[in-house]
N, C-alpha and C positions, 0 to 999 in steps of 0.2 A: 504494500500500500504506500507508505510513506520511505523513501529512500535515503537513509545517512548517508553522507560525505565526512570525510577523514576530518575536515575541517569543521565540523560542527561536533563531532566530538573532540577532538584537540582542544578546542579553545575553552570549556569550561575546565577540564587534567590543567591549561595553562596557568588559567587565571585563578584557580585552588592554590598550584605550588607558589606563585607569585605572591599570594596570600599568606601563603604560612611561613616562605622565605620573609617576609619583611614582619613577622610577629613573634620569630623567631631570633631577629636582631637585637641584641642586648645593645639598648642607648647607654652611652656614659654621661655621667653625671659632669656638672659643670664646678669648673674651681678656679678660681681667681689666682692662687700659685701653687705648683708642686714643686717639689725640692726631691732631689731621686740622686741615687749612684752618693746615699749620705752616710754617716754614723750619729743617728740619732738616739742621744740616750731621753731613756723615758724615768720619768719621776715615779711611776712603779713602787714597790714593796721589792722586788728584783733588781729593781735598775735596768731593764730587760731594753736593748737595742732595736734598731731597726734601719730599713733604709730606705723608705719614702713619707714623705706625708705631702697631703693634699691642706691646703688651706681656702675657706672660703668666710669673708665677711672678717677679718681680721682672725677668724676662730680656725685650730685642726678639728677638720670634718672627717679625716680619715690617717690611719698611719699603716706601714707594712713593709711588704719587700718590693722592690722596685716593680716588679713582674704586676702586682698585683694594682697597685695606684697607678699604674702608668694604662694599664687593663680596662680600670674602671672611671677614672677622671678622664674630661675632655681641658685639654692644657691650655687656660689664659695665657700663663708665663711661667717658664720652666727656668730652675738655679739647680745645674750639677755643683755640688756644696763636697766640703769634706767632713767638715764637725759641726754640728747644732746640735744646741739644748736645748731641749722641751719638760 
């Protein structure tokens, strides 16, 4: 009765992965400065190190390994640093 063409099924398979390609984008968060490649010691009960933080609004919004803040913050201004206290 009614005759499919390749093209009228393709095009919803298209526009599903298209779909779930862009909902499956992890956005990053936005930060006014990272500081990465640091040794940052942390005022902890450990004193426990690190080597990134994110700042936004004068405040750390995030701290970690480079891998990880560089991952998840979108970079206003980046400072490869060697020592900072926090």
């Amino acid at each position: 009765m009614f005759k499919k063409s390749a093209g009228n099924f393709l095009l919803p398979i298209t526009y599903c992965l298209l779909f779930s390609a862009l909902l499956s984008c992890k956005f990053r968060q936005k930060a006014d400065l990272v500081i990465h490649h640091a040794k940052i010691y942390t005022a902890d009960t450990a004193f426990s190190t690190a080597e990134a933080m994110a700042i936004m609004d004068g405040k750390i919004i995030a701290i970690g390994t480079n891998d990880k803040i560089l991952k998840e913050y979108d970079l206003g201004q980046t400072w490869q640093a060697s020592i900072v206290l926090y």
